[in-house]
DRENNU-18218 format. One record per residue: residue in one letter; x, y, z of N, C-alpha, C in turn. Coordinates in steps of 0.2 Angstrom, whole numbers, plus 2048, in hexadecimal, padded with zeros to 3 digits. Last residue first. Example, Ala and Ser with C-alpha at 12.3 -4.5 7.8 and 13.67 -1.06 7.14 Angstrom:
BEGIN
S8407F58238447FB824840800827/A8427E482783E7EA8278427F0827/
END
This chain:
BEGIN
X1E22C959F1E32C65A61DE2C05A9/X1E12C658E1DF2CB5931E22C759A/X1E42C45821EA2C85851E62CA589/X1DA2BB57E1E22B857C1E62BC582/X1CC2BE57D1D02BE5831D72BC585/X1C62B95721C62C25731CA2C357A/X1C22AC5721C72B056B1C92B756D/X1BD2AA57E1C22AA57D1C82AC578/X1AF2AD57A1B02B357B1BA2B057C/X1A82A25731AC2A856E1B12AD571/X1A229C57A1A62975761AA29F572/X19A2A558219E2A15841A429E582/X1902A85781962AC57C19C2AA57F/X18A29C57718E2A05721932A5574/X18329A58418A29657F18D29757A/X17E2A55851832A658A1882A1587/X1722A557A1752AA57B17B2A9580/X16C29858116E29857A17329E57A/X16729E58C16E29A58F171298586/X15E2A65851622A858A1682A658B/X15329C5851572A057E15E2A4581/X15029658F15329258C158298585/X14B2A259614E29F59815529A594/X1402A558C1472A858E14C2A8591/X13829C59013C29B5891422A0589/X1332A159E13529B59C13B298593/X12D2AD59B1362AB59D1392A559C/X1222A85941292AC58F12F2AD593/X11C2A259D11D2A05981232A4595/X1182AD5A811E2A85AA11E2A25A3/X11F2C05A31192BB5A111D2B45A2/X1202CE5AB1232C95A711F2C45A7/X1142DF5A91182D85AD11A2D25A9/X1192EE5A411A2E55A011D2E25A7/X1122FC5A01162F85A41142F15A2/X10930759A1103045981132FE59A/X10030A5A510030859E105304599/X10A31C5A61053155A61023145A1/X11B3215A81133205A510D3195A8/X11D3255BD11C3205B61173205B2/X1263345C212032F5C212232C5BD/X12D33D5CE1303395C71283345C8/X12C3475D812C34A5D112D3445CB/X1293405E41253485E41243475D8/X1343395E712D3375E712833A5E4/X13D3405E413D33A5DE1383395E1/X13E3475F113D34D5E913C3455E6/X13F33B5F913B3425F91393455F4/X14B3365F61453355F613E3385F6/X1553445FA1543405F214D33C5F2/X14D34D6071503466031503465FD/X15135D60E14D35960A151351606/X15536461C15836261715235D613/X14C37262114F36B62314F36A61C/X15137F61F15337E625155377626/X15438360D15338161315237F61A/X16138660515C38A60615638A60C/X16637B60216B380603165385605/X15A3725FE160370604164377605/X1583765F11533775F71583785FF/X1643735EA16137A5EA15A37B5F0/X1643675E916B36A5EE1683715EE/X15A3635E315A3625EA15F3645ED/X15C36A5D715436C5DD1573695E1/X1643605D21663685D216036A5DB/X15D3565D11633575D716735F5D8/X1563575C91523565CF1593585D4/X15D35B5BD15A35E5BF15935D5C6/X16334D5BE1673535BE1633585C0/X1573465BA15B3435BF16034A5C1/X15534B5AB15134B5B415434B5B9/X1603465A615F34E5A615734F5AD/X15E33A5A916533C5A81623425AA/X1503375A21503355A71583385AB/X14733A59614F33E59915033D5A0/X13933659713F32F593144334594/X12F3355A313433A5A113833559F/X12932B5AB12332E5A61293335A1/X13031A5A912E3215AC12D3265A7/X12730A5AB12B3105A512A3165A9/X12E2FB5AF1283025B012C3065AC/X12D2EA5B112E2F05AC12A2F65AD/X12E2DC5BC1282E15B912E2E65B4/X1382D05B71372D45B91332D85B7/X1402C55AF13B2C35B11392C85B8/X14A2CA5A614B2CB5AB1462C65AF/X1422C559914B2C259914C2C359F/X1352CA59A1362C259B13D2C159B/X1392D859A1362D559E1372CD5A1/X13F2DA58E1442DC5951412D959B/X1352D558313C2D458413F2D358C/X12C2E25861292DB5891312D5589/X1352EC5831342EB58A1312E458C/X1372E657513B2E957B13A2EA582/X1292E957112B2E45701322E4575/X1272F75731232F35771272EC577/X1353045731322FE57112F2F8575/X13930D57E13431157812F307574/X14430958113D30858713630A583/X15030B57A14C30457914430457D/X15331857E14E31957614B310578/X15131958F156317589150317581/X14A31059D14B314599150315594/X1413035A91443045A214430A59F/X1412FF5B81403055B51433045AE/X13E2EF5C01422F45BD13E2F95B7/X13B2E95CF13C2EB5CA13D2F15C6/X1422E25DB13E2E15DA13A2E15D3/X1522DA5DE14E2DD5DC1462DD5DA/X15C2DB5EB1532D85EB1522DD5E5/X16B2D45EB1692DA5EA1612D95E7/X1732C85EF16E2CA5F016C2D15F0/X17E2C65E41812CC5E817A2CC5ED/X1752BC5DC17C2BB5DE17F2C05E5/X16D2C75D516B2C35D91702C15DD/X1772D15CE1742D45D31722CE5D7/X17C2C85C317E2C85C717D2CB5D1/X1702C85BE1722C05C01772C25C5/X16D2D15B916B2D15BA16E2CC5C1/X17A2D15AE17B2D85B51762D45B9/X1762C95A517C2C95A917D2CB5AE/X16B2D15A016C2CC5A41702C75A9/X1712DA59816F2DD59E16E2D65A3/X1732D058C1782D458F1762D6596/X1662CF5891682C958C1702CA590/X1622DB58315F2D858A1632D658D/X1682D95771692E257C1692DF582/X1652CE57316C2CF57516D2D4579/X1572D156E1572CD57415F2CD576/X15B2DB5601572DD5671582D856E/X1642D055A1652D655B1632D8562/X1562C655A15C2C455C1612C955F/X1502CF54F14E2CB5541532CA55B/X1552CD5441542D35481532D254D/X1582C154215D2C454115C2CB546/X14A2BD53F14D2BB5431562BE546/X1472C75321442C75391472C453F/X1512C352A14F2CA52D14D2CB533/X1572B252D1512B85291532BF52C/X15A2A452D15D2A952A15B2B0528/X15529653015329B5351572A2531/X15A28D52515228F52915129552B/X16728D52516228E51E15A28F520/X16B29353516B28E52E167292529/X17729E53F17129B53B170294536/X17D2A054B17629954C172298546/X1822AC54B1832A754E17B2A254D/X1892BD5491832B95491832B154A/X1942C75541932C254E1892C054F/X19F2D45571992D155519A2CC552/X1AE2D15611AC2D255B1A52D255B/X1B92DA5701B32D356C1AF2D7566/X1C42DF5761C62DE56E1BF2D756A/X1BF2E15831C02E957E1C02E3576/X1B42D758C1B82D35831B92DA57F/X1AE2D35961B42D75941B82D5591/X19B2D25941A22CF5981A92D4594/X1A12E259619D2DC59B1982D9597/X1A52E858C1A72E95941A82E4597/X1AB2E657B1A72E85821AA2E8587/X1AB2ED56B1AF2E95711A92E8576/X19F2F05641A52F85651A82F156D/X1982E855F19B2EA55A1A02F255E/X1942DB56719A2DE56A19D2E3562/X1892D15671872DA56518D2DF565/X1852C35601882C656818B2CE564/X1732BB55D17A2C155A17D2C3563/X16F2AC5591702B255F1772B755B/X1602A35531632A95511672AA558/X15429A55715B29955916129D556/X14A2A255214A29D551152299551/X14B2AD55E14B2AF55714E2A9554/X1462AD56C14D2A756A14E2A9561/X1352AE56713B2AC56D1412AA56B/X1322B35561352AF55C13A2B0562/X12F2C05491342B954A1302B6554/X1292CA5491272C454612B2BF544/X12E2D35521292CF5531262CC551/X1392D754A13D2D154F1352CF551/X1322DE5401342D853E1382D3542/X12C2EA5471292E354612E2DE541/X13A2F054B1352ED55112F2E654D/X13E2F353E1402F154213A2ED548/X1322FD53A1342F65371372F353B/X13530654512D30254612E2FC540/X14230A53F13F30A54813A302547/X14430852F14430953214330853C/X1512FD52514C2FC52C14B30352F/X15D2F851F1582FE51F1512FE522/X1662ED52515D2EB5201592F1520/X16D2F552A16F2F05231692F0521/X1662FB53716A30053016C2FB529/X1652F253D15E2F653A1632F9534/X1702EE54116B2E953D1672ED53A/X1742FA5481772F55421732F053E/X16A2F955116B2FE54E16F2FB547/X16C2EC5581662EE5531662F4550/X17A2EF55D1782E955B1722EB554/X1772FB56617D2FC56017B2F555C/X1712FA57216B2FD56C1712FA565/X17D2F657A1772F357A1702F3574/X18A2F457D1892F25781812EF577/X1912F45881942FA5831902F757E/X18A2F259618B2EF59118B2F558E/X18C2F35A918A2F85A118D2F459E/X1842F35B81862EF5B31862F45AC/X1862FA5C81852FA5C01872F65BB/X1802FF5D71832FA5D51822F95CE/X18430E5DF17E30B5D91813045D5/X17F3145F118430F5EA18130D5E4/X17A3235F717E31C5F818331A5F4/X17D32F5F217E32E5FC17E3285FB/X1773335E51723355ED1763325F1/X17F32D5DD17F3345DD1793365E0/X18831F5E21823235DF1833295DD/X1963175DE1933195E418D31D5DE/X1993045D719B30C5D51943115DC/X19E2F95D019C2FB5D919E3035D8/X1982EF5C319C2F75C619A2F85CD/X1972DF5C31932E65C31982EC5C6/X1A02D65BF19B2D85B91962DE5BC/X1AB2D35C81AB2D95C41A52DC5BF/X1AA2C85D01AD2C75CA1AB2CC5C5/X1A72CE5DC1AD2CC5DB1B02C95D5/X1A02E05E019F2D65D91A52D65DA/X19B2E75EB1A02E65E61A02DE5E3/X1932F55F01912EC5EE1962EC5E7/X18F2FD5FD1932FB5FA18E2F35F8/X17E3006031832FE6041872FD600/X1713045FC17330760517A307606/X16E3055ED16F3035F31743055F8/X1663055DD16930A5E31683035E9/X16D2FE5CD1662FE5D21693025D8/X16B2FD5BC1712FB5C416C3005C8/X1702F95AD16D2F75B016F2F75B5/X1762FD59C1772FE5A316F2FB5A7/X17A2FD58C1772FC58F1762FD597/X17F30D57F18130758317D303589/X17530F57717B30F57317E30B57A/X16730A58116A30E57D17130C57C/X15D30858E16030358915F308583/X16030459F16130859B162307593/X1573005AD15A2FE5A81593015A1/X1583015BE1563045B815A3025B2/X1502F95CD1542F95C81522FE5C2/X14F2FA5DF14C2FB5D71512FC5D3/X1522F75EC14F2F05E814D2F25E0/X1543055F31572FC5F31512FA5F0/X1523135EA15130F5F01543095EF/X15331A5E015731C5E51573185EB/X14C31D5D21533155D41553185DA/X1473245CA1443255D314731F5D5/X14A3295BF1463255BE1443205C4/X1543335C01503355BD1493315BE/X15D32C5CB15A3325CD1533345C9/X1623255C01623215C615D3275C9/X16A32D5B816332C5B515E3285BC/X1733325C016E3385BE1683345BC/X17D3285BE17932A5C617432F5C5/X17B3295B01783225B51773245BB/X1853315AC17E3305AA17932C5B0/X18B3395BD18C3355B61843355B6/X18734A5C318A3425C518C3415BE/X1873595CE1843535C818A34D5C9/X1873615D918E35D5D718C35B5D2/X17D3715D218136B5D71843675D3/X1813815D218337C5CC1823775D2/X1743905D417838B5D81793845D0/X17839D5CC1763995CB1773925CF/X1803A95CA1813A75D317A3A15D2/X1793AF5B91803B05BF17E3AF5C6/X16E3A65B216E3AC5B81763AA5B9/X1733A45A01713A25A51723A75AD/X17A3A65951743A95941713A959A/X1873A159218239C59017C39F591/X18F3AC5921903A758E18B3A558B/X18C3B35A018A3B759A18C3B3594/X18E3A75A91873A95A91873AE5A0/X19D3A25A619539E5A418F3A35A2/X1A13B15AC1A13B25A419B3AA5A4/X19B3AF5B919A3B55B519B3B45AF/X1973A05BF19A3A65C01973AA5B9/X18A3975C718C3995C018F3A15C2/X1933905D418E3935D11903935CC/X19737D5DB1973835DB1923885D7/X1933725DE19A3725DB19B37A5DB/X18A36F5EB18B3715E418F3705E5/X1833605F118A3655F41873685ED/X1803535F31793555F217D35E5F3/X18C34A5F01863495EC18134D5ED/X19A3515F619434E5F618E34F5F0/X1A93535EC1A43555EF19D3505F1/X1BB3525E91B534E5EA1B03525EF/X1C635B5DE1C235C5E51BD3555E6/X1CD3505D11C93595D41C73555DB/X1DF34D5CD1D634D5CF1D23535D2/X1EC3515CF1E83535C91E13505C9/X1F034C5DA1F13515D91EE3555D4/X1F133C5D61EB33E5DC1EC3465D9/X1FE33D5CD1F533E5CA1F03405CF/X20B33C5D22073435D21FE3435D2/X20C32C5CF20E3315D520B3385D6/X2043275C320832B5C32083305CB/X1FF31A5C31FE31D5BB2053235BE/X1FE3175D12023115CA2033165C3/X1FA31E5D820131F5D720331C5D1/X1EB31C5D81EE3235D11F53215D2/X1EC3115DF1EB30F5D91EE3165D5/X1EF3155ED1F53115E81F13105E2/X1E43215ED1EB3245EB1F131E5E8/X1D63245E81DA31C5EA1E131F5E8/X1CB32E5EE1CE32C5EA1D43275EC/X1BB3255F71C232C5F91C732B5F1/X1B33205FE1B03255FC1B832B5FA/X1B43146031B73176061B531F602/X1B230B5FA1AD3096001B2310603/X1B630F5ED1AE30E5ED1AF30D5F5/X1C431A5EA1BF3125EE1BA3145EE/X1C731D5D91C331D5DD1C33185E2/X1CC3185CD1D131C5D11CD31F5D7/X1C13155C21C630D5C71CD3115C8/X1B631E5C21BD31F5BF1C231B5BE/X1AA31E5C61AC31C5BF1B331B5BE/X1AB3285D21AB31D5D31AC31A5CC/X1AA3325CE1B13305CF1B13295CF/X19B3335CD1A03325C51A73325C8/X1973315DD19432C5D519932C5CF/X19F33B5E11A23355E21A132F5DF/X1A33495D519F3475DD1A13405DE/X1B13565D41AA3545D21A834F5D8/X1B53655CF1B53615D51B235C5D1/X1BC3765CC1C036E5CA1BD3685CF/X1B53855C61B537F5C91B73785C7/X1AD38D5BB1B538C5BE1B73885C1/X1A038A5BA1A238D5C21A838D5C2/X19F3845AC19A3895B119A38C5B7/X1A837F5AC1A83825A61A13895A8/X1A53735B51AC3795B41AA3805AE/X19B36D5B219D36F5B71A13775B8/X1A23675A719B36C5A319B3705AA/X1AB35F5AB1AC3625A41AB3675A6/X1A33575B31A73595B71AB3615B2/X1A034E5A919C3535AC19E3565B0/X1AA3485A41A934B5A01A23525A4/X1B83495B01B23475AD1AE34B5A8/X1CA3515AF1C03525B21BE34C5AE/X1D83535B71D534F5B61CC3505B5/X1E43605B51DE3605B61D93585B2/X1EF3605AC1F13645B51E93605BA/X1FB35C5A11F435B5A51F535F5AD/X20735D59B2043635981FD36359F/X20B34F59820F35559C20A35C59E/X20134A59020134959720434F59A/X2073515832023525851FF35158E/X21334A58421135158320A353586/X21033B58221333E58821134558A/X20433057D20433A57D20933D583/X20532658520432657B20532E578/X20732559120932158C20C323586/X1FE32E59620532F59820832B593/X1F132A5901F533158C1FC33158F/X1F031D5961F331B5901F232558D/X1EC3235A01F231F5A11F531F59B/X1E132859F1E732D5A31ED3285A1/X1DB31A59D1DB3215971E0326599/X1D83145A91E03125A41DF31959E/X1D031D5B11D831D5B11DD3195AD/X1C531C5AA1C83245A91D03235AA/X1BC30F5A31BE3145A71C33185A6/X1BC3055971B730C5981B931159C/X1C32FB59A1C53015951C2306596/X1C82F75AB1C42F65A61C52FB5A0/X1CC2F15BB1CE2F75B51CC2F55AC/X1BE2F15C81C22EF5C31C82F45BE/X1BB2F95D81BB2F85D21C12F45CD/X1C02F85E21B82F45E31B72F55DA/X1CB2FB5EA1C63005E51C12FF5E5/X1D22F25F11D52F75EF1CD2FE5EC/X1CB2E75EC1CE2E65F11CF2EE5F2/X1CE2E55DF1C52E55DF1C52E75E9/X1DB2E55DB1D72EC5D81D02ED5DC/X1DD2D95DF1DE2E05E21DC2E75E1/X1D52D15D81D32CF5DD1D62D75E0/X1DE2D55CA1D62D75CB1D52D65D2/X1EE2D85CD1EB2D45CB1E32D85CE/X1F82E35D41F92DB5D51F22D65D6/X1FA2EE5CC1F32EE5D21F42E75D7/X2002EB5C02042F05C42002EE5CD/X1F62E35BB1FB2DE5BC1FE2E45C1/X1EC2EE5B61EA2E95BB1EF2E25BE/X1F52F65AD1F42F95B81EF2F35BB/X1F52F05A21FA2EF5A61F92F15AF/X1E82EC5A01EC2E45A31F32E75A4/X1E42F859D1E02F55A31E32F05A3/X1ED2F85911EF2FF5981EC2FC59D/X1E62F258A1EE2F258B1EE2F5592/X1DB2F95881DB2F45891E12F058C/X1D73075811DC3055871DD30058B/X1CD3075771D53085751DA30857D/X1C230857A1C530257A1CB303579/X1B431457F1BD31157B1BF30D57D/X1AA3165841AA31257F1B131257E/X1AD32358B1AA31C58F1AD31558A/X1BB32D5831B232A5841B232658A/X1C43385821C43315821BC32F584/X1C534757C1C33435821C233B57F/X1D534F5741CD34C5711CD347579/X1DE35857D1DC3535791D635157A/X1DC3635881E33635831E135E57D/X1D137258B1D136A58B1D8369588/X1D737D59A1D837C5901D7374590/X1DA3835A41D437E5A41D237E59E/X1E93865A51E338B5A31DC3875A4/X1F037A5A61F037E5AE1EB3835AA/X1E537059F1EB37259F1EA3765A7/X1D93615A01DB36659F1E23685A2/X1D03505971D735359A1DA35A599/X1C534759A1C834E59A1CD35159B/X1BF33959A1C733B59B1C6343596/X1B033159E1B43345981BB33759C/X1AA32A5A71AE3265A51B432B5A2/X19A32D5A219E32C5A71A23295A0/X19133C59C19133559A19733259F/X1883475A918D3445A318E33D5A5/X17D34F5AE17D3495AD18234B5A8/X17E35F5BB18135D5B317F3545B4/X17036D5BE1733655C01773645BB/X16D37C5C416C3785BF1723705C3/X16238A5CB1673835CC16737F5C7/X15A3915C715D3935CC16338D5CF/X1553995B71563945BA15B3955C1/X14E3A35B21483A15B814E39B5B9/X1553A65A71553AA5AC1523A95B3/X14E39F59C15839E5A01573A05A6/X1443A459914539D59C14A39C5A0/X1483AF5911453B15971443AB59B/X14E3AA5881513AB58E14F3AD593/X1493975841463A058314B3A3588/X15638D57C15138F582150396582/X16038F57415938B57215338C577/X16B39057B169396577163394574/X16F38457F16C38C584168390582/X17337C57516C37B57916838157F/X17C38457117838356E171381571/X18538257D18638957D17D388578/X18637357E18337758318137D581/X18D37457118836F571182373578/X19A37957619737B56F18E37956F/X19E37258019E37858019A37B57C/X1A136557719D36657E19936D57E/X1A93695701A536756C19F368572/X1B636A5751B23715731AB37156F/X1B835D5771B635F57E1B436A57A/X1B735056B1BA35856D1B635B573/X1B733F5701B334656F1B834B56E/X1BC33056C1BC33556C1B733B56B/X1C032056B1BA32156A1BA32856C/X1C83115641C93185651C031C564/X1CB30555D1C53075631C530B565/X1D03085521D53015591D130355F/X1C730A54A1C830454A1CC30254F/X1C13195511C431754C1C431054D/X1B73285511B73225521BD31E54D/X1AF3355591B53345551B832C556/X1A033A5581A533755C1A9336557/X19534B55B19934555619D33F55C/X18434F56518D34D564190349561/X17835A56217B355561182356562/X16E36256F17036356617535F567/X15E36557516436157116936256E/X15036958115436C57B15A366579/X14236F58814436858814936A581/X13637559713D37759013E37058E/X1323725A013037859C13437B596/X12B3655A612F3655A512F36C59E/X1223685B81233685AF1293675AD/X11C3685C51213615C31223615BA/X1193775C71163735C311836A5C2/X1273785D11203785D011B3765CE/X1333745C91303705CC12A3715D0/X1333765B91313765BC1303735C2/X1433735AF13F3715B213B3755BA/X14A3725A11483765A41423745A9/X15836659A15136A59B15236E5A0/X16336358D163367593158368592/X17035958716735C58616735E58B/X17A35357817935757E17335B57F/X17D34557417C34957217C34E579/X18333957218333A56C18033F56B/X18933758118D33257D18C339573/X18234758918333E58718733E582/X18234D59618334E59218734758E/X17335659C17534F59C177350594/X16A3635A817235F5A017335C5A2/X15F36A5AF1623645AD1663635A6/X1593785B915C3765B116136D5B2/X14D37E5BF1533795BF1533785B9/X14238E5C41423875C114B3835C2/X13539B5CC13D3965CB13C38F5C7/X12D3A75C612E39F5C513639E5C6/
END
C-alpha cells in the first residue's frame, strides 16, 4: 500500500492524516494541540519548538507500520506567521502569528515609505496589513535589533515544517502572496518593497517554487525523528486556505469556500489575477497555478465563542438559544473585533454590543446576533467579489461553524447562495494531502495529471446537508444586515485616528 500524508499546521493545533488514495480513505486521522501567547497590545505568538513537538507527537500517534506506506507528504500552514531562523536554521524568537496586531505602526509606516496604498496596490496587488509577514520583519528590525542581526532565513510557518523535513529553505507562491513582499501579477518577490524594510532582506527569502514542484525529500535525521520513509517526496504545500481551497475542490472559476473558525475567510479560485482596489480582498495567488482571491476576518467563531463562554453555554445550548431569537435578533448587533481586525482595518477595533433596550436584552438575542456577525463579516468579501465580477455560484462551507445547522441556514440567506458541505471537515490537511499525490503522480508519470482531476476523483459532498437560500430570509437579511453596516460605520472611525 502506498499512501499521502497531509499536515495542516493551524493557529490552535497540529493534525496530520493519512490518506489512501486507492481506497479514497482517509486511514489515519491524528492532533495535538498548540498554546498562543497573548497579550493586550495585540501581541500574538508561537514558540516554533512547539511546532516541532506537536508534529513529532502526532507521528508518534500513527501505527508505524502506517508511516512507512507514506510516499509523499504535503504541509497546510497557518499564513502570514514570521519565522525567523539563524545561519544554523535555529528559530531565534517566539513566531508572530496571522493574528498579531502589534504592528500596526510598522503598516502606516512602509505604507507611507511605499508612497501610500494606491502604490503598494500598484507594486504588489497587495496592501500592508497587520497580519502579514513584512511589517513583522520590520517591526524585529525595530524592536529586536540583536535579534534581527542574528536573521539569515525568512520561513513561513509551513515553509517551517518543510525545512525541518528536507533541510530545505523554499516555499510556493500561494503563501509568499501572504506576505505584502510578493507581486501577485508577476509571481516574483518585490525587491522595492523588501528594500524599504532592508536592502539585504530579498537575500533572506527562500527559493520560490511551483505549486505542483517538491520542496524536496524527507532527509535522514527527519526520517529517523519522525518515524517516517527517508527519500519521502515533501511537495511545495501552501497556506491554510490555498490547502483548504484544494480540500473542498475551490479550483475552478465561480466556486467559493467559506471558512468559519477562530478567524473567517472566504475566497474562490481564478484564472487571473484579481486585485481590490479598495483592499477588502487579498489578491493572493493559489496553490494549483492560479489566484485565490481572499477575504479574512480576524474575527469570525471568536464573537460566539465568547458569548458561549459568559453564559456557560454549552455548543448545542448555544445554537438553540440564537434559534430562539430572530432575523436581526430583535435589533441586537454585536461588532466581534475582540482580537482587532483586518477587514475592515480597525488592528486597534473593540467589540461591542449595540442596539439594546429593556426589550430586546436576552441570551438568546445576544447570541444570536454573535453568530449572524461571523456571517455578515464574510459578506463584506462577498460584495466585494460581485464588484470585481467574480460569478459566483456557490459556496463550500468548512470550519467548526459548518457543523452548525442554524449556521449554515445563516450563511445561506446572508450570502443568498446554495451551501454544500464537503464530506471531509480537515479540508487543510486534505488539500495537502491531494497535492502531495499530485506532485507524486506527476514525478512518476509520463502525462502530467490535473489538480482537477485528482479534486474530481477524491473530494466529495455530504449529503443532505446542503441549504438553498430561502427568498423570504434574504429579504430580512437584507435589512438586518445594513443594521450591522450602520453600526459599523458610526464606530469604526474611533479605531482609525492613526491609520492612513
Amino acid at each position: 500500500m502506498e499512501t499521502v500524508c497531509g499536515v495542516d499546521l493551524g493557529t490552535q493545533s497540529c493534525k496530520v492524516i493519512v490518506y489512501d488514495p486507492i481506497r479514497k480513505k482517509i486511514v489515519s486521522k491524528v492532533q495535538a494541540p498548540l498554546s498562543i501567547i497573548a497579550r493586550n497590545d495585540g501581541t500574538r505568538e508561537q514558540l516554533g519548538s512547539w511546532y516541532e513537538k506537536a508534529l513529532l507527537e502526532c507521528f508518534r500517534a500513527i501505527r508505524l507500520e502506517l508511516r512507512q506506506t507514506i510516499v509523499a507528504i504535503g504541509v497546510s500552514g497557518q499564513q502570514h506567521g514570521f519565522v525567523p531562523l539563524d545561519e544554523n536554521g535555529e528559530v531565534i524568537r517566539p513566531v508572530k502569528l496571522w493574528n498579531d496586531t502589534s504592528t500596526a505602526a510598522e503598516c502606516i509606516e512602509l505604507t507611507r515609505m511605499a508612497g501610500g496604498q494606491e502604490s503598494l496596490l500598484r507594486e504588489t496587488g497587495i496592501l500592508m496589513l497587520p497580519g502579514y509577514t513584512a511589517p513583522k520583519i520590520y517591526w524585529l528590525k525595530k524592536n529586536e535589533p540583536e535579534s534581527y542581526a542574528r536573521l539569515r532565513h525568512v520561513l513561513l510557518p509551513h515553509d517551517f515544517i518543510n525545512f525541518l523535513l528536507t533541510d530545505n529553505y523554499a516555499t510556493e507562491y500561494g503563501d509568499a502572496s501572504g506576505t505584502a513582499l510578493f507581486d501577485v501579477r508577476k509571481r516574483t518577490w518585490s525587491k522595492p518593497i523588501c528594500d524599504l524594510i532592508d536592502p539585504n532582506l530579498l537575500s533572506l527569502l527562500p527559493k520560490l517554487i511551483a505549486s505542483d514542484k517538491p520542496v524536496g525529500i524527507v532527509g535522514r535525521k527527519a526520517a529517523e525523528r519522525f518515524g517516517i520513509p527517508q527519500g519521502a517526496v515533501v511537495a511545495a504545500g501552501g497556506g491554510d486556505n490555498m490547502m483548504s481551497a484544494i480540500g473542498t475542490g475551490c479550483v475552478r472559476d465561480g466556486f467559493l469556500t467559506m471558512s468559519l473558525g477562530t478567524s473567517g475567510t472566504l475566497y474562490g479560485y481564478s484564472a487571473s489575477p484579481v486585485v481590490d482596489p479598495q483592499g477588502n480582498l487579498a489578491a493572493f495567488c493559489s496553490s494549483t497555478g492560479g489566484w485565490l482571491p481572499l477575504l479574512c476576518t480576524m474575527n469570525c467563531t471568536v464573537a460566539s465563542e465568547q458569548v458561549r463562554g459568559l453564559f456557560e453555554m454549552s455548543v448545542e445550548q448555544m445554537n438553540e438559544a440564537a434559534a430562539a431569537s430572530s432575523i436581526g435578533a430583535e435589533g441586537i448587533v454585536v461588532l466581534p473585533f475582540f482580537n482587532g481586525e483586518r477587514i475592515p482595518n480597525l488592528p486597534e477595533g473593540r467589540a461591542s454590543i449595540m442596539g439594546a433596550t429593556v426589550a430586546n436584552f436576552s441570551r438568546a438575542n445576544i447570541t444570536r446576533a454573535a453568530m449572524e456577525a461571523a456571517i455578515f463579516g464574510m459578506r463584506v468579501g462577498l460584495e466585494t467579489f460581485d464588484q470585481l465580477h467574480f460569478p459566483a455560484r456557490e459556496i463550500r462551507l468548512v470550519g467548526g461553524g459548518s457543523k452548525s445547522e442554524l449556521w449554515r441556514n445563516i450563511a445561506a440567506n446572508v450570502t443568498a447562495l446554495p451551501i454544500r458541505i464537503p464530506k471531509e471537515e480537515e479540508a487543510a490537511a486534505l488539500g495537502a494531502a491531494l497535492q502531495a499525490f499530485w506532485c507524486f503522480e506527476n514525478s512518476r508519470k509520463n502525462r502530467r495529471i490535473s489538480i482537477e482531476e485528482i479534486v474530481d476523483e477524491h473530494v466529495s459532498l455530504e449529503e443532505g446537508m446542503s441549504i438553498e437560500p430561502d427568498v423570504a430570509q434574504v429579504r430580512e437579511y437584507k435589512v438586518a444586515y445594513a443594521v450591522y453596516m450602520k453600526y459599523l460605520s458610526a464606530l469604526s472611525p474611533l479605531y482609525k485616528t492613526n491609520q492612513i
